[in-house]
C-alpha positions in Angstrom: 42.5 -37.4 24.9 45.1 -35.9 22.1 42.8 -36.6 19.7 39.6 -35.0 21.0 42.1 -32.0 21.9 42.8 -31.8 18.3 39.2 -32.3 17.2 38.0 -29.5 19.5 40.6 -27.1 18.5 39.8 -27.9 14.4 35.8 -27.2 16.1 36.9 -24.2 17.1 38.6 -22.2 14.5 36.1 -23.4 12.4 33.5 -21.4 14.4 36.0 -18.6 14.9 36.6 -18.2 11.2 32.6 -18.5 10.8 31.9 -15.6 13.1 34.8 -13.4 11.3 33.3 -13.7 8.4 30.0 -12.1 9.6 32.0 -8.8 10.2 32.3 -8.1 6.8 29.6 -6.3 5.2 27.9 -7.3 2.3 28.0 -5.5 -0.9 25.3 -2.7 -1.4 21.8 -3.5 -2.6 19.9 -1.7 -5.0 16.0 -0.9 -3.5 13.6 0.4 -5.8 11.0 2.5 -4.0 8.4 4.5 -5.9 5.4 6.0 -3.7 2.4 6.0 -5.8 0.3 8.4 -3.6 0.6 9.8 -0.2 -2.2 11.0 1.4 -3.1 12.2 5.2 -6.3 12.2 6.6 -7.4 14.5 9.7 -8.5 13.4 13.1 -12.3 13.0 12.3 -10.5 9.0 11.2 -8.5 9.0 14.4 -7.3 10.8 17.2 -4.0 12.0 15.5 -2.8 12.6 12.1 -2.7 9.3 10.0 -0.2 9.2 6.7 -1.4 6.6 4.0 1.0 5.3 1.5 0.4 3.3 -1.6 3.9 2.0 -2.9 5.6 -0.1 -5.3 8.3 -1.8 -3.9 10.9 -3.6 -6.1 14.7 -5.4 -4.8 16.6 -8.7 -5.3 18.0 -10.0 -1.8 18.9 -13.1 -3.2 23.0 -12.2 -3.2 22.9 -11.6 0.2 22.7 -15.5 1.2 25.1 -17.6 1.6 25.9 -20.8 3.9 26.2 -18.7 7.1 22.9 -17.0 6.7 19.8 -18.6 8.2 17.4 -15.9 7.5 16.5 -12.1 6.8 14.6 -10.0 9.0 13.2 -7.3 6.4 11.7 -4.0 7.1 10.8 -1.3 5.7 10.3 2.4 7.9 9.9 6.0 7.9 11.7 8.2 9.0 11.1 11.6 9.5 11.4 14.7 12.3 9.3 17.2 14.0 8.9 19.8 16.3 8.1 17.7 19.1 10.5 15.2 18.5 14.1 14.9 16.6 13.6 11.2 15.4 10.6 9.4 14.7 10.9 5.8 13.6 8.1 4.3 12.3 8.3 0.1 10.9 5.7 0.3 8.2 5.9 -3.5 7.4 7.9 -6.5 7.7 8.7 -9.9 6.2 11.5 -12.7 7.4 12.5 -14.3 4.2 13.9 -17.9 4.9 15.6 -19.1 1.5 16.7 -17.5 -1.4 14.0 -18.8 -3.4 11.6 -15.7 -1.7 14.3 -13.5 -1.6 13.5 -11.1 -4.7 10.9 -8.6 -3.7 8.5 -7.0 -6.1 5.1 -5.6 -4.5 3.3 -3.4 -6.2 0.3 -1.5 -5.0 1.2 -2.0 -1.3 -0.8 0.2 1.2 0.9 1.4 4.8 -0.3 3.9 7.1 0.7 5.6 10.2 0.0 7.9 12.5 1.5 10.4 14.5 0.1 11.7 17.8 1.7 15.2 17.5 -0.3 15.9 14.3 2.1 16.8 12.2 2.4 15.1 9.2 0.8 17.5 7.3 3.2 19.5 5.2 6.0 17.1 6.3 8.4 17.1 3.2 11.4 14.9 5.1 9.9 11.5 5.7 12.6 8.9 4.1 11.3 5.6 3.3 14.4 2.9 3.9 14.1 -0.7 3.2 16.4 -2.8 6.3 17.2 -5.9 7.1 19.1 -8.3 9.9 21.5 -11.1 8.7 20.2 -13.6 11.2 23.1 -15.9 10.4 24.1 -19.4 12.1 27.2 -18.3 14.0 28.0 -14.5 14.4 26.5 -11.3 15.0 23.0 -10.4 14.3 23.9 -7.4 11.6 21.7 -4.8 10.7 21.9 -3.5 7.1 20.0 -0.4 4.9 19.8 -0.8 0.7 21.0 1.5 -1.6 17.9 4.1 -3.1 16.1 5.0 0.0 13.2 7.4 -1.2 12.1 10.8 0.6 8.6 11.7 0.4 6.1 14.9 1.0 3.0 14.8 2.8 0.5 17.1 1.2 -0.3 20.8 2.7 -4.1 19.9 2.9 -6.5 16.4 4.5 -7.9 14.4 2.2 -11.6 13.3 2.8 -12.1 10.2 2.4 -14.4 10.0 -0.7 -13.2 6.8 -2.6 -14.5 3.6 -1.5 -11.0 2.2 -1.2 -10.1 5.1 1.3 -13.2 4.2 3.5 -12.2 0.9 3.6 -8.5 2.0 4.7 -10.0 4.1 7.3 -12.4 1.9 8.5 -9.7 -0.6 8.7 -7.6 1.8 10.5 -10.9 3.0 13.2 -11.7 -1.1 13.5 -7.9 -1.6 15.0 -8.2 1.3 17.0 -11.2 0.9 18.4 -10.1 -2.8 19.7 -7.8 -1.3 21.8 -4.5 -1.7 19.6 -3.5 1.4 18.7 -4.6 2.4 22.1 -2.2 0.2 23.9 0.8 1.3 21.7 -0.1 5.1 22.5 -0.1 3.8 26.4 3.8 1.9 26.3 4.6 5.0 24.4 4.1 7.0 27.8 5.7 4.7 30.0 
């Protein structure tokens, strides 16, 4: 019995020491964001304003793992205010990186899009583009981290028609989701 009582107490500083450790914050990483174009479209596309980014996208998670991290959780969002609303959070896309060997991001010509009910992305000059990420480690907290170099963008005054073949195929894209229903079911939860 002394001997298991001495095992299980080893055990468990072990796992305390593990889940102090996940309480200290990594150091800062450097995210390269450089929006290529921005574009919005008007409602003839969709029922509210929709915001179409083409991006290039460029960081090295790598330092961030070490032998208590499982995984990252990576996101990258807008964020931006109205008149209708203080905050708006929007996740533009995500990845979960698993080892460090896909850990170092560089995407290039990467297109996002949203939308926002209200209509009023137009003219918006204070949408901030932040890549984040969760620590998912094996023992501790779940932490929730921003890189460095978070990027602000302007939406442009006037709607662009979609003329280019590569904005009809966004759009049509874009009408295809919402016309299965998609879009129509996250408007819905919105108002409940």
């Amino acid at each position: 019995m002394n001997c298991i009582s001495k095992v299980q107490t080893v055990a468990f500083v072990i796992v305390a020491l593990c889940f102090l450790q996940t309480l200290a914050e990594p150091n800062p990483v450097n995210v390269h964001i450089n929006p290529v174009v921005a574009n919005i479209y008007p409602q003839e596309y969709s029922e509210f304003d929709l915001g179409v980014l083409n991006l290039d996208l460029k960081t090295d998670l790598k330092p961030l793992f070490n032998w208590n991290v499982k995984q990252l959780y990576v996101y990258l969002t807008a964020e931006y205010h109205t008149k209708h609303n203080i905050l708006n959070q929007v996740v533009l896309c995500d990845k979960i990186i698993k080892n460090r060997d896909e850990a170092k991001l560089d995407l290039k010509g990467l297109t996002v899009w949203f939308g926002d009910k209200e209509n009023e992305l137009r003219g918006n000059e204070n949408i901030v583009l932040t890549l984040s990420w969760n620590l998912v480690p094996n023992i501790g907290f779940l932490p929730r981290y921003s890189g460095t170099g978070a990027k602000v963008i302007n939406f442009p005054f006037n709607y662009k028609v979609a003329t280019k073949l590569q904005d009809r195929r966004i759009i049509g894209k874009i009408k295809q989701y919402y016309n299965n229903g998609i879009l129509q079911r996250l408007e819905e939860s919105e108002g409940d």
